[in-house]
N, C-alpha and C positions, 0 to 999 in steps of 0.2 A: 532388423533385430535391435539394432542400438537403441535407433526412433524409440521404440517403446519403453527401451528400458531407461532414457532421459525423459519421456514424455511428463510422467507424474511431479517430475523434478523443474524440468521448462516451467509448469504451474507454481509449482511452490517458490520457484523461483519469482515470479511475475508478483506473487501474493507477498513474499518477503519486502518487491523493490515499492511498492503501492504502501506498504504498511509503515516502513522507513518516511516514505514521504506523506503521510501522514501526518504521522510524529514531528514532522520537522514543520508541518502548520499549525500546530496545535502548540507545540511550544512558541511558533510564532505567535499566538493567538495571546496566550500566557504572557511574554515577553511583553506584550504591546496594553496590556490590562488596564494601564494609565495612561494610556495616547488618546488626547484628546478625538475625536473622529473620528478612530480607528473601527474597521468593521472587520470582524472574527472572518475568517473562510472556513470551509470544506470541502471535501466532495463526497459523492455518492462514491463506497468503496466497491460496493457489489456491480456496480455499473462499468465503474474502471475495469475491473477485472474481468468481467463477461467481455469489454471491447480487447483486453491485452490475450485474453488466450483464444481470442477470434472465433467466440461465441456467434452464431449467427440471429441468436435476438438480438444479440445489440448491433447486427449488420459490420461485425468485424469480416474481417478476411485471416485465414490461417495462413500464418507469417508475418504477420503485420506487426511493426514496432509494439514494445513494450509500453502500452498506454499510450502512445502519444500525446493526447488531449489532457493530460496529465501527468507526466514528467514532463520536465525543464529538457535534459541535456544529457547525452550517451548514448552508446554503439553507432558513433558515428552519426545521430542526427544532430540535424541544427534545431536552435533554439524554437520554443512552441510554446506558445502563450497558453497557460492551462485554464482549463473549464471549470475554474470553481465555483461553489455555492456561495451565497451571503447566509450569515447564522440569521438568523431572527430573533432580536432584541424577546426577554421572557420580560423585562422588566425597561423602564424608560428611562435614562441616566442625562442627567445636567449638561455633559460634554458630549453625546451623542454617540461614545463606546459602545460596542455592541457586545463587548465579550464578557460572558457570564463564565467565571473564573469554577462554580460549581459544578457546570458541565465541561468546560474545558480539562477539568481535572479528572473526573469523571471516565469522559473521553481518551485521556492522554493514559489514566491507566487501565482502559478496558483492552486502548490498542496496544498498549506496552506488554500486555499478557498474551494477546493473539500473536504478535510476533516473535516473541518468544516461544511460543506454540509450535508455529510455525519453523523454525530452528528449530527445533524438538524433530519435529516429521522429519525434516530433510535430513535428520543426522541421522534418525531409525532408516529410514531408507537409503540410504549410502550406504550405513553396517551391513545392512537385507542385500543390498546389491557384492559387497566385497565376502561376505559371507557365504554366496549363492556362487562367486565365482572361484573359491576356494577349491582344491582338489580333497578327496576321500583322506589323504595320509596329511593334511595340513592340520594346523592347530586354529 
């Protein structure tokens, strides 16, 4: 009975901690705009999260760490070198940067509004869950 009623939330949760570390590449991405060499990362978000809620296209296993292949560090694992993408230069730069500060912005706030989103859901569904468990004479 509980399983279920965390299930929805285990996701949302998985999509929250994916989305945070997102953001934290992308400002890295931003941060680093005049670093000689520097080359932008990502990753596949859709990908990451088919592997953390142990989608079987992506040959997860259900229970399996929260991304693995993509978080650093928590619930007790050790460190894991993550699977990122290289961006692909749109344009060809002198010091051989690859970050396009137009999509990086772009990016930083299409994912700034999905996770917020996302906090949205989790909070309707927690009221849904405390509201559901309330008695007939509560307020």
């Amino acid at each position: 009975m509980m399983q279920r009623l965390t299930a929805s939330l285990d996701f949302q949760t998985q999509a929250l901690t994916l989305r945070a570390e997102r953001q934290r590449l992308i400002a890295s991405n931003i941060a680093n705009a005049d670093t000689p060499g520097y080359v932008a990362r990502d990753f596949n978000f859709a990908a990451a999260l088919r592997s953390a809620s142990g989608s079987p296209q992506a040959g997860g296993t259900l229970g399996a760490p929260i991304a693995a292949d993509v978080l650093a560090e928590g619930f007790g694992r050790s460190r894991v070198d993550p699977t990122l993408r290289y961006a692909t230069p749109s344009q060809t730069n002198l010091d051989n940067n690859t970050v396009d500060m137009d999509r990086e912005r772009a990016a930083f706030a299409d994912n700034a509004l999905k996770y917020e989103s996302t906090l949205r859901f989790i909070n309707s569904s927690v009221r849904t869950m405390l509201d559901a468990m309330k008695g007939p004479n509560q307020a």
